[in-house]
Biotite code that builds the C-alpha atoms (Angstrom):
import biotite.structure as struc

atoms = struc.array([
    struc.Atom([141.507, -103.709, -142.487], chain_id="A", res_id=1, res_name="UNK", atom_name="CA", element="C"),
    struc.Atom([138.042, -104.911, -142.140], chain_id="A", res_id=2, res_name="UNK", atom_name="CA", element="C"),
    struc.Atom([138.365, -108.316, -141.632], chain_id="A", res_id=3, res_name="UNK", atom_name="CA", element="C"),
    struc.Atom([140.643, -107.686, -138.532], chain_id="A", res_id=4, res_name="UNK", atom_name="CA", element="C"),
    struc.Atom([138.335, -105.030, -137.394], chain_id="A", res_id=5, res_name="UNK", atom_name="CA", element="C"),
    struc.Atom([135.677, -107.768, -137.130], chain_id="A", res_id=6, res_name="UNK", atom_name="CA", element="C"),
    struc.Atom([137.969, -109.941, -135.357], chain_id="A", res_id=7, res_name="UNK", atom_name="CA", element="C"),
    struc.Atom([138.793, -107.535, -132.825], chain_id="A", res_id=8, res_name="UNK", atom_name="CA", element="C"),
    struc.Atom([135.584, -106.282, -131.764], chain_id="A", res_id=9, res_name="UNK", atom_name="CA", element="C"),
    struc.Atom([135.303, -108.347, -128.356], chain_id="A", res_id=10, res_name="UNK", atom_name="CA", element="C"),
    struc.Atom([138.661, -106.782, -127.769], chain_id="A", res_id=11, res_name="UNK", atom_name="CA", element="C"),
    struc.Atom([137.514, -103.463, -127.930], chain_id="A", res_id=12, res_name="UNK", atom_name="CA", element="C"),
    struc.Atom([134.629, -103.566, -125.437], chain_id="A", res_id=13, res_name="UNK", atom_name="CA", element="C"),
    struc.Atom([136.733, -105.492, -123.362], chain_id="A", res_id=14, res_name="UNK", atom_name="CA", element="C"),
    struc.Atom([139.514, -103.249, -123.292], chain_id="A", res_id=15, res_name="UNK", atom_name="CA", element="C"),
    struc.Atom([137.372, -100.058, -123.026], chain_id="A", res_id=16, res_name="UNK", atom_name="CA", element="C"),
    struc.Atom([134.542, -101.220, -121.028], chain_id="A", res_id=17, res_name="UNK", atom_name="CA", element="C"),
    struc.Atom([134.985, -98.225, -118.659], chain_id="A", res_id=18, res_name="UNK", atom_name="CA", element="C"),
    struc.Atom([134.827, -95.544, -121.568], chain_id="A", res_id=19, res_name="UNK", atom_name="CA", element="C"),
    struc.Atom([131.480, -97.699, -122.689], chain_id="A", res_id=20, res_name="UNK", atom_name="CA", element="C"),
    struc.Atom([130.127, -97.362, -119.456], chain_id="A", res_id=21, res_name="UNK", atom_name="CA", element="C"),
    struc.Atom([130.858, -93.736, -119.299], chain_id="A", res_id=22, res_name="UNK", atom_name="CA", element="C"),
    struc.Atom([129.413, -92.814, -122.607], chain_id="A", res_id=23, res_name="UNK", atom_name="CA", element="C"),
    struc.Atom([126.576, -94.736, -122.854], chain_id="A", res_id=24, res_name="UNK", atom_name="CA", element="C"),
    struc.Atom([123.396, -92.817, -122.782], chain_id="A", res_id=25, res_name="UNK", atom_name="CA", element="C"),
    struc.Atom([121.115, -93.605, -119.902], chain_id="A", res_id=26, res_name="UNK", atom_name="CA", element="C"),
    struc.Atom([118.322, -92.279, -121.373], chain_id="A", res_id=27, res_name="UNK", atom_name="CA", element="C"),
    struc.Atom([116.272, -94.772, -123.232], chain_id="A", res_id=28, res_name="UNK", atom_name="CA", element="C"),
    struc.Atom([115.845, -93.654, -126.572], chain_id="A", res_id=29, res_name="UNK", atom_name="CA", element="C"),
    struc.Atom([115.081, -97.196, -127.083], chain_id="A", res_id=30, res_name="UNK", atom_name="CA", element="C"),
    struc.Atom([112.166, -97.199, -124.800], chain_id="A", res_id=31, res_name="UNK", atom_name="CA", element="C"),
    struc.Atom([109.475, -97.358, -128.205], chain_id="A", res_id=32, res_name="UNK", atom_name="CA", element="C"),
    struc.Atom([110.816, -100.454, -129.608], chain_id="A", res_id=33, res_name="UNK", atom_name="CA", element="C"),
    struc.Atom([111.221, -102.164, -125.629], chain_id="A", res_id=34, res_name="UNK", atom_name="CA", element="C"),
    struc.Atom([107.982, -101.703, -125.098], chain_id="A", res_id=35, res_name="UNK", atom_name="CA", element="C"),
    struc.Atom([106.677, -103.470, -128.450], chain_id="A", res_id=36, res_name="UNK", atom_name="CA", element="C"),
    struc.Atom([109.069, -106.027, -127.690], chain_id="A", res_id=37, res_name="UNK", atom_name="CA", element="C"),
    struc.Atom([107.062, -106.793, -124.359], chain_id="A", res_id=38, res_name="UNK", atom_name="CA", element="C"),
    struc.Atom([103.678, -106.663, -125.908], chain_id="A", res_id=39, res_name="UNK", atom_name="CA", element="C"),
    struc.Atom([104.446, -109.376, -127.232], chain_id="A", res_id=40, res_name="UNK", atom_name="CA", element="C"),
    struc.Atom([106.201, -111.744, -124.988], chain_id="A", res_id=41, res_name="UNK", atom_name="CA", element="C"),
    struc.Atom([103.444, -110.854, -122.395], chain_id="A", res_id=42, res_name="UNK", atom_name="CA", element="C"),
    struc.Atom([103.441, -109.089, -118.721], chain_id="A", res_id=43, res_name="UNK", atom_name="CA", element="C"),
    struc.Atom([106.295, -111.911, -117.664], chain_id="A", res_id=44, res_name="UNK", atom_name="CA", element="C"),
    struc.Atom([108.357, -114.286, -118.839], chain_id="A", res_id=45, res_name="UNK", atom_name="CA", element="C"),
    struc.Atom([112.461, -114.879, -119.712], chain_id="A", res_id=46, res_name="UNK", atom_name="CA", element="C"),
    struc.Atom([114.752, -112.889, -121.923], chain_id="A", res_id=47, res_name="UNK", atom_name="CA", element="C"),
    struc.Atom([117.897, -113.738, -123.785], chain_id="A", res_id=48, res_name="UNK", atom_name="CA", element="C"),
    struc.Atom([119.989, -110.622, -123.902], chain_id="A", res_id=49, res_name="UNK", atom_name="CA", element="C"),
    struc.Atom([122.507, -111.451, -126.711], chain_id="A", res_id=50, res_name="UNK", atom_name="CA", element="C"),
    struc.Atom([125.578, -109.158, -126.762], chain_id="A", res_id=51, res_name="UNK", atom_name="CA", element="C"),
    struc.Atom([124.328, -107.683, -123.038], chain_id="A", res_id=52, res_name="UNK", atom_name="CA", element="C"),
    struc.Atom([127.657, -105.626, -122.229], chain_id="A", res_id=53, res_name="UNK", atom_name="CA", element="C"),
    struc.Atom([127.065, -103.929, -119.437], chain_id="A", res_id=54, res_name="UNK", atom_name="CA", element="C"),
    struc.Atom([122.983, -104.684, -118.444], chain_id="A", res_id=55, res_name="UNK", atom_name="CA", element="C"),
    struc.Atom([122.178, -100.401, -118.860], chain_id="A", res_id=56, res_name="UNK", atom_name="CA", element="C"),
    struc.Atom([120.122, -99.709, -119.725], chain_id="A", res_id=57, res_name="UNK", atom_name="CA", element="C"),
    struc.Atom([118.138, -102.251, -121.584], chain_id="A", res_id=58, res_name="UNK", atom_name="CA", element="C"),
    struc.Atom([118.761, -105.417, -119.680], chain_id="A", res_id=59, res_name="UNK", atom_name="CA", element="C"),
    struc.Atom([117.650, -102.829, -116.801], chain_id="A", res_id=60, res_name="UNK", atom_name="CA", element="C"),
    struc.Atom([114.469, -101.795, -117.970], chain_id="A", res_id=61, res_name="UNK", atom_name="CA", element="C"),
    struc.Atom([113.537, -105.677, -118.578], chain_id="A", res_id=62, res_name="UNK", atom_name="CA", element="C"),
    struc.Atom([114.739, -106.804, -115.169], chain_id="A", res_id=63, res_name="UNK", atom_name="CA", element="C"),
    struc.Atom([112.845, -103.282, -113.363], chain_id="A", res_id=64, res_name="UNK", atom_name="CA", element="C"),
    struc.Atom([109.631, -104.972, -115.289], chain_id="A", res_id=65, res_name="UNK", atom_name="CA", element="C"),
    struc.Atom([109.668, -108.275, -114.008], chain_id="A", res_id=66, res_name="UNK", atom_name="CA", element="C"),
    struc.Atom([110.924, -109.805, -116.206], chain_id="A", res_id=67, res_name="UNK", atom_name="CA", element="C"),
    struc.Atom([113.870, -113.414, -115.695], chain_id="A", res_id=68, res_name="UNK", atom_name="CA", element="C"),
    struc.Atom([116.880, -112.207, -117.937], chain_id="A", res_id=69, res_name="UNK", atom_name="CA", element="C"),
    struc.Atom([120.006, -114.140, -118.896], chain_id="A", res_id=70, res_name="UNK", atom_name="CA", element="C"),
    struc.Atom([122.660, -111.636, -120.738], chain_id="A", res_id=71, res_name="UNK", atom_name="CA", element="C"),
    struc.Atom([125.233, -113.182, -122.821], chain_id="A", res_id=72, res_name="UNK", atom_name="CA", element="C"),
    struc.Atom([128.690, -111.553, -123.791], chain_id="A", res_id=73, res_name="UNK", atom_name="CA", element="C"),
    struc.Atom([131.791, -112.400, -124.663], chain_id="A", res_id=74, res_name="UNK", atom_name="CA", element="C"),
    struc.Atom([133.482, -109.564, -123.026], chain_id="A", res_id=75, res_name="UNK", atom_name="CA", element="C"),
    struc.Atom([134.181, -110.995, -119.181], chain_id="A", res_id=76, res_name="UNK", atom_name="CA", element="C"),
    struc.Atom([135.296, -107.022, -118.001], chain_id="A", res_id=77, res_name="UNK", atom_name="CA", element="C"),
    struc.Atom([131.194, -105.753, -119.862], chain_id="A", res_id=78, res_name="UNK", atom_name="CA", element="C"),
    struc.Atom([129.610, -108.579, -118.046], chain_id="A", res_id=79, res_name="UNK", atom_name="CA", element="C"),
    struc.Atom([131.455, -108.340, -115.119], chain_id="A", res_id=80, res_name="UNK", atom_name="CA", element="C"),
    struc.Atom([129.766, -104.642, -114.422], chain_id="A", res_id=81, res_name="UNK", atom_name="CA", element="C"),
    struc.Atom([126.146, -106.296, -115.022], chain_id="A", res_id=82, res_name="UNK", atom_name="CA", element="C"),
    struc.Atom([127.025, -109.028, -112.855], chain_id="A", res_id=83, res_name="UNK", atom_name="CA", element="C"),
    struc.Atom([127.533, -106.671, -110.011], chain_id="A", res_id=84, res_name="UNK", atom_name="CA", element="C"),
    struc.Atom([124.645, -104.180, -110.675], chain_id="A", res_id=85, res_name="UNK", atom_name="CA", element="C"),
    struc.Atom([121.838, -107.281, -111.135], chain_id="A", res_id=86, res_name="UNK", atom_name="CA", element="C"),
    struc.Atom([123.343, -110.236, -109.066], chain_id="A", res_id=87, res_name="UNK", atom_name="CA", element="C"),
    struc.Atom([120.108, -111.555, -108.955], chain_id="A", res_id=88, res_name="UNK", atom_name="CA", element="C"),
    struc.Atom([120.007, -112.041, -112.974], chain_id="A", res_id=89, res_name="UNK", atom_name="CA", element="C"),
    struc.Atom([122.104, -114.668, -114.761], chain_id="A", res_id=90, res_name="UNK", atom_name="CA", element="C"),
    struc.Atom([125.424, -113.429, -117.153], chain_id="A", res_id=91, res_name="UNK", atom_name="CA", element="C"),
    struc.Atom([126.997, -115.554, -119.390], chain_id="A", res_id=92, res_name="UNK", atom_name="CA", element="C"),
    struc.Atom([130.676, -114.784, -120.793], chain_id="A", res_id=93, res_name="UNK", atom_name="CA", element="C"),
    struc.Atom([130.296, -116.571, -124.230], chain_id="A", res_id=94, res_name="UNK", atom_name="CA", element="C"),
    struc.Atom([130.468, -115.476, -127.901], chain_id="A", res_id=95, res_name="UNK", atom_name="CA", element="C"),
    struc.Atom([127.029, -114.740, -128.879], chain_id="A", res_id=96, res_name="UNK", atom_name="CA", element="C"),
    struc.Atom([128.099, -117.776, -132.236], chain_id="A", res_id=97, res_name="UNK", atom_name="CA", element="C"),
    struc.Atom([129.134, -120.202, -129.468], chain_id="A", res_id=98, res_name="UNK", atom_name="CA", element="C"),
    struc.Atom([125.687, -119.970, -127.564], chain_id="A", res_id=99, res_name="UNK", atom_name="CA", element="C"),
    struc.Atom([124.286, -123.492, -127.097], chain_id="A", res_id=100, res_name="UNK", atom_name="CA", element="C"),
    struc.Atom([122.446, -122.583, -123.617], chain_id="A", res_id=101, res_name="UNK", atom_name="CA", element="C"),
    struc.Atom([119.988, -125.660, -124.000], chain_id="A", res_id=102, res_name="UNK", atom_name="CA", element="C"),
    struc.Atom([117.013, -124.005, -122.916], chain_id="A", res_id=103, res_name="UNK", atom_name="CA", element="C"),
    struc.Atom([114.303, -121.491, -125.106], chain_id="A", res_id=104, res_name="UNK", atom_name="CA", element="C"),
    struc.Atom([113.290, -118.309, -123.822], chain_id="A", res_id=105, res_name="UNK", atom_name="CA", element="C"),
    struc.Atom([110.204, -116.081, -124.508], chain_id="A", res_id=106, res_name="UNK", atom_name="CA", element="C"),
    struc.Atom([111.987, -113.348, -126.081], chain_id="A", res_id=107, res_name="UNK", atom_name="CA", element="C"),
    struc.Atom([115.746, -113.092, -127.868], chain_id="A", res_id=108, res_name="UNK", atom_name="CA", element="C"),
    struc.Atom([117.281, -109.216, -128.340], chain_id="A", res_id=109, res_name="UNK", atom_name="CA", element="C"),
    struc.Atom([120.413, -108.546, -130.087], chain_id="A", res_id=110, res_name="UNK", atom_name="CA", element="C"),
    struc.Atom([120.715, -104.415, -129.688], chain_id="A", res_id=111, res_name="UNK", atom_name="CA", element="C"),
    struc.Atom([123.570, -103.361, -130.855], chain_id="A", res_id=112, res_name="UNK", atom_name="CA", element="C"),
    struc.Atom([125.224, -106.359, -130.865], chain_id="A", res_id=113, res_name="UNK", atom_name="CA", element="C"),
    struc.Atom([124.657, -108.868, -133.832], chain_id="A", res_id=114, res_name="UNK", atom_name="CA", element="C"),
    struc.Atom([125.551, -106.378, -136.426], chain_id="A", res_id=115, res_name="UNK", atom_name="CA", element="C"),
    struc.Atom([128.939, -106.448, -135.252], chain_id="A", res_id=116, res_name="UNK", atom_name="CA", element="C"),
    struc.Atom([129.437, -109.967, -136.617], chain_id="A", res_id=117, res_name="UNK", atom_name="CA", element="C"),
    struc.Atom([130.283, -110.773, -139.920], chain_id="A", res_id=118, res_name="UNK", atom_name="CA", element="C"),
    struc.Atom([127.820, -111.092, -143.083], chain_id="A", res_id=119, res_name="UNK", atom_name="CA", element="C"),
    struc.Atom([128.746, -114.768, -142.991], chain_id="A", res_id=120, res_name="UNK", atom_name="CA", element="C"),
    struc.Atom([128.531, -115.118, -138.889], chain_id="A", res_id=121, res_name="UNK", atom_name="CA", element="C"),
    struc.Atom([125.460, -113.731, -138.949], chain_id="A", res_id=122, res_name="UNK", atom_name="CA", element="C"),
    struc.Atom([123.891, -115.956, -141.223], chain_id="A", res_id=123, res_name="UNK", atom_name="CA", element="C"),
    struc.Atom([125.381, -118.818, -139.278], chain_id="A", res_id=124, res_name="UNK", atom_name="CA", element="C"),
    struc.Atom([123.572, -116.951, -136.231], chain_id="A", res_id=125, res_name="UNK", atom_name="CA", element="C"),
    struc.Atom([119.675, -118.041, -137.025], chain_id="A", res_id=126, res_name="UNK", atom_name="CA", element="C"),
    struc.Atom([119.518, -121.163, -136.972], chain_id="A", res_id=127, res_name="UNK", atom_name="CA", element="C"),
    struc.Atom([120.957, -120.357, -133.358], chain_id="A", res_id=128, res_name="UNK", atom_name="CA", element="C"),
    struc.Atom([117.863, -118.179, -132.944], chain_id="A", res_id=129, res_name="UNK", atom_name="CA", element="C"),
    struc.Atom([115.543, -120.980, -133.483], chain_id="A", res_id=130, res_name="UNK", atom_name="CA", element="C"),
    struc.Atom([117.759, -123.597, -130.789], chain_id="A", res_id=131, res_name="UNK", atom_name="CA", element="C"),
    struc.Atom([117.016, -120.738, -128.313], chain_id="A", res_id=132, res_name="UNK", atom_name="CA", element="C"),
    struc.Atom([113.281, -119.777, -128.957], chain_id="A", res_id=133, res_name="UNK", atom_name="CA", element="C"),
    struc.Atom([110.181, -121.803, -129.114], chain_id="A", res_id=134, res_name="UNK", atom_name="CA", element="C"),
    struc.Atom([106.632, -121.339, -131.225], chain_id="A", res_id=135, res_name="UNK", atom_name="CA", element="C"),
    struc.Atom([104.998, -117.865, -130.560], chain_id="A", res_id=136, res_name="UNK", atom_name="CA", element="C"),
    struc.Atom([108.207, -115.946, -129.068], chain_id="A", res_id=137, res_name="UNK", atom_name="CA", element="C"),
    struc.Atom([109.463, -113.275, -130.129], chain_id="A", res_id=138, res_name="UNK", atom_name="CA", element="C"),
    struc.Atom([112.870, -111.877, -131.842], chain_id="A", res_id=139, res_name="UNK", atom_name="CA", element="C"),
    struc.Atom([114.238, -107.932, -132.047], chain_id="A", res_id=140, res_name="UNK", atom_name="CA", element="C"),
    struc.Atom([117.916, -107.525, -133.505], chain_id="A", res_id=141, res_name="UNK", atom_name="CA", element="C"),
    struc.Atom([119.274, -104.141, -135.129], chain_id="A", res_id=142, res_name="UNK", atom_name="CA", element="C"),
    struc.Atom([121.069, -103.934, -139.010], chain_id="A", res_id=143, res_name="UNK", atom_name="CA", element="C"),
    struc.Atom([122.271, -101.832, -141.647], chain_id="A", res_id=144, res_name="UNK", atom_name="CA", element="C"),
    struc.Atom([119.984, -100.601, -144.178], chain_id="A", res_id=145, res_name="UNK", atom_name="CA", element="C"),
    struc.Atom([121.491, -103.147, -147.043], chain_id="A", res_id=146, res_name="UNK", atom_name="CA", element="C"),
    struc.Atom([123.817, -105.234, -147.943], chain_id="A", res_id=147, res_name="UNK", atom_name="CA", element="C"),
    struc.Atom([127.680, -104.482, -146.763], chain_id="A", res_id=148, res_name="UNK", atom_name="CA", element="C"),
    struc.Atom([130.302, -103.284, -144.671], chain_id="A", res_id=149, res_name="UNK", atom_name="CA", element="C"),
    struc.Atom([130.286, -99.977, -142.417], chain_id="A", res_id=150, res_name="UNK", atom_name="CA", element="C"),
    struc.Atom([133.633, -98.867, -140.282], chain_id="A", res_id=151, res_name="UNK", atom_name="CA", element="C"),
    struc.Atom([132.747, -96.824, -137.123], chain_id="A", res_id=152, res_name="UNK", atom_name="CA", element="C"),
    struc.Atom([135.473, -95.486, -134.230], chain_id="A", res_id=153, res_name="UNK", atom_name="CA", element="C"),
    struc.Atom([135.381, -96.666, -130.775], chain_id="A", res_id=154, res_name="UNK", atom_name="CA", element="C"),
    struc.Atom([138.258, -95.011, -128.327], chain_id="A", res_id=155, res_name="UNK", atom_name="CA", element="C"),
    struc.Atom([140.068, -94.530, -131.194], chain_id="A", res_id=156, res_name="UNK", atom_name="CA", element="C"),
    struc.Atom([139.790, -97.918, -132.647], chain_id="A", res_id=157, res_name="UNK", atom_name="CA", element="C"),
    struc.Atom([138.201, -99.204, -135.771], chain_id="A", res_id=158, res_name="UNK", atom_name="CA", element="C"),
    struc.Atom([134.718, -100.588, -134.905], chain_id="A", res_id=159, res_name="UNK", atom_name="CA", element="C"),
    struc.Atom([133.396, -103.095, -137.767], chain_id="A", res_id=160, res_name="UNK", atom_name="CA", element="C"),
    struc.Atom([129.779, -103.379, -138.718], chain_id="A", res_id=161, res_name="UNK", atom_name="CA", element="C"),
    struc.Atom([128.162, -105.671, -141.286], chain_id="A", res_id=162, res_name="UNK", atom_name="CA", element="C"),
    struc.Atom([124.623, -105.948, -142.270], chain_id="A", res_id=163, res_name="UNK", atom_name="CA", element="C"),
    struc.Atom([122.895, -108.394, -144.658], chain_id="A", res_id=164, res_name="UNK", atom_name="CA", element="C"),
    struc.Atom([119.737, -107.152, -147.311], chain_id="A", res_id=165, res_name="UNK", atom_name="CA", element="C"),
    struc.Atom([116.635, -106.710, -146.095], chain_id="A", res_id=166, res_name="UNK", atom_name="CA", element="C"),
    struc.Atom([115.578, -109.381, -148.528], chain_id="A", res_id=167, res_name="UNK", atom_name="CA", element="C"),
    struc.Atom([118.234, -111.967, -147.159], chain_id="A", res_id=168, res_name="UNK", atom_name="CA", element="C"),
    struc.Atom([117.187, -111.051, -143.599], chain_id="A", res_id=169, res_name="UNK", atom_name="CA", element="C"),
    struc.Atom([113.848, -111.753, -144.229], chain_id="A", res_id=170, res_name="UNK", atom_name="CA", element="C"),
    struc.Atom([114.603, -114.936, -145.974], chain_id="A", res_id=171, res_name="UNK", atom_name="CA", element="C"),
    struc.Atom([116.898, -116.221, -143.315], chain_id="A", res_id=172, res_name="UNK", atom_name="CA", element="C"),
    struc.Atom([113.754, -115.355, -140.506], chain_id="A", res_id=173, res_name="UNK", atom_name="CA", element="C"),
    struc.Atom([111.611, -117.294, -142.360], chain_id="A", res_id=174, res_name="UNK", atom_name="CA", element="C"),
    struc.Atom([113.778, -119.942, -142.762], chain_id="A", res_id=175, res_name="UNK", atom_name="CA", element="C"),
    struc.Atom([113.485, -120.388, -138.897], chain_id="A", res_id=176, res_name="UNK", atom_name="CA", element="C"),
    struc.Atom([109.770, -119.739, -138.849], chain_id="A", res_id=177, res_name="UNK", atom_name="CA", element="C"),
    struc.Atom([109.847, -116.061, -137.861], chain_id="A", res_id=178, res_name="UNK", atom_name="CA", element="C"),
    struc.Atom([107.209, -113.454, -139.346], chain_id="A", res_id=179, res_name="UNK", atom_name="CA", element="C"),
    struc.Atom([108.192, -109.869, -139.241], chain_id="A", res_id=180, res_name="UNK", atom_name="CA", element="C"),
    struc.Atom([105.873, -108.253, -137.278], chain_id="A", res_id=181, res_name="UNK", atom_name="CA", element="C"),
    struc.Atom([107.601, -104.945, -137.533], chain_id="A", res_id=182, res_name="UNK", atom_name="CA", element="C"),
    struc.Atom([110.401, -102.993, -139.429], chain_id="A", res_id=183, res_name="UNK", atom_name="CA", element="C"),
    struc.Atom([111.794, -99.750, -138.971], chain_id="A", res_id=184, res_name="UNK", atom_name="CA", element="C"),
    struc.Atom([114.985, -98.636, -141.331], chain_id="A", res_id=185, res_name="UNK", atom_name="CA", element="C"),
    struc.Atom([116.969, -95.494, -139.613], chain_id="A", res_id=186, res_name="UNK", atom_name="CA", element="C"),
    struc.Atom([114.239, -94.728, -137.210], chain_id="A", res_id=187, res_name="UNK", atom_name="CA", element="C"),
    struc.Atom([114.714, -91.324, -136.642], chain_id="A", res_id=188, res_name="UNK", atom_name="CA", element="C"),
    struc.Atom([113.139, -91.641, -132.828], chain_id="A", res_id=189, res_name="UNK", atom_name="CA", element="C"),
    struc.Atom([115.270, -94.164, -131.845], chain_id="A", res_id=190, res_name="UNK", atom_name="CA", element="C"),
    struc.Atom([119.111, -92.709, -132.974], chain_id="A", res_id=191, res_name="UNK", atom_name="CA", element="C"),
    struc.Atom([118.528, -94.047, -136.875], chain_id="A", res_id=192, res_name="UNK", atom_name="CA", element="C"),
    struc.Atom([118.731, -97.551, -135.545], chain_id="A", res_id=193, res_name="UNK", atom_name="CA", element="C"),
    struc.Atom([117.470, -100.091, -138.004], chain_id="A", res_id=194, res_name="UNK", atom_name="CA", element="C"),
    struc.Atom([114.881, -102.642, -136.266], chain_id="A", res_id=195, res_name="UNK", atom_name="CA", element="C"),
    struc.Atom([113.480, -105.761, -136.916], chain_id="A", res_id=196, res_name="UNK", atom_name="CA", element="C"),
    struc.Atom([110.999, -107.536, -134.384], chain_id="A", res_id=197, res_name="UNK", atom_name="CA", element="C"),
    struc.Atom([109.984, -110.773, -135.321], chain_id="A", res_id=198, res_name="UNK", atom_name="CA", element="C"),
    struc.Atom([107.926, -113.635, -133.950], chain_id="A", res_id=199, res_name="UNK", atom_name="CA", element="C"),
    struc.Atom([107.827, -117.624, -134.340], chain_id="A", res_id=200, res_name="UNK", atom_name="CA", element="C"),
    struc.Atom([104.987, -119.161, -135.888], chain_id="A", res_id=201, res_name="UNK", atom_name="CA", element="C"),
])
């Protein structure tokens, strides 16, 4: 059951981008982690968004700062509601293991996103971290605690969710050349998301 839960993820937000859109808090709980995640890219500069959906409401607190965002999704009807809400921003529809964008940005976030892939796409994801980042920039992505497998429900769906060790993550960043700068396991002030925010030496 799991492994075509993982395979039908894009599906899901694709077919129930208008329940996402409805249910999705506005209110950024998020806000805490956003803001350490600018500190350190710096009053300006670009942002990948990797697994964007819809732009709201994180790619819109990065594009109200000033900052140049490119979202990436690989759900066309997600990115096709960020597409008309920021016209002004670029939106990609691409799988977020297909990205070869041949450019680096100042700061990569995966919310939500990269912990939908498999154990095995995910490790196959950072050395597609480092093609889009250069030295000093900075990298935020949400996990699982440890190493495994957790089944959520989306619209009455199965929604798959894999996570790595915190060990192997941190392996795998330095592989690249990221530090952790900052980790945060079930943060209770931010919905018992687990974050990592990294930077490149």
């Amino acid at each position: 059951m799991s492994d075509a839960a993982a395979k039908n993820i894009l599906n899901i937000y694709e077919t129930h981008a208008c329940a996402f859109a409805r249910l999705r808090a506005r209110h950024l709980m998020e806000k805490g982690w956003l803001d350490k995640f600018t500190r350190l890219i710096g009053s300006n500069g670009s942002i990948l968004d990797i697994g964007c959906g819809n732009g709201v409401p994180i790619a819109e607190h990065f594009i109200r700062h000033g900052y140049q965002l490119t979202g990436v999704d690989g759900a066309s009807a997600m990115l096709e509601r960020a597409l008309q809400a920021f016209p002004e921003q670029r939106w990609v529809n691409l799988d977020m293991r297909q990205m070869a964008l041949e450019e680096t940005f100042d700061g990569l976030i995966a919310w939500d996103s990269f912990f939908h892939l498999t154990q095995d796409d995910q490790r196959q994801m950072f050395p597609i971290f480092a093609r889009h980042s250069h030295p000093g920039r900075v990298l935020m992505f949400t996990s699982g605690t440890d190493n495994g497998i957790a089944m959520g429900e989306f619209e009455g769906e199965p929604l798959y969710h894999a996570s790595l060790s915190p060990d192997e993550y941190r392996q795998r960043l330095a592989e690249i050349g990221f530090a952790v700068i900052d980790v945060m396991f079930e943060d209770p002030e931010c919905g018992g998301h687990s974050v990592w925010l990294c930077q490149r030496a």
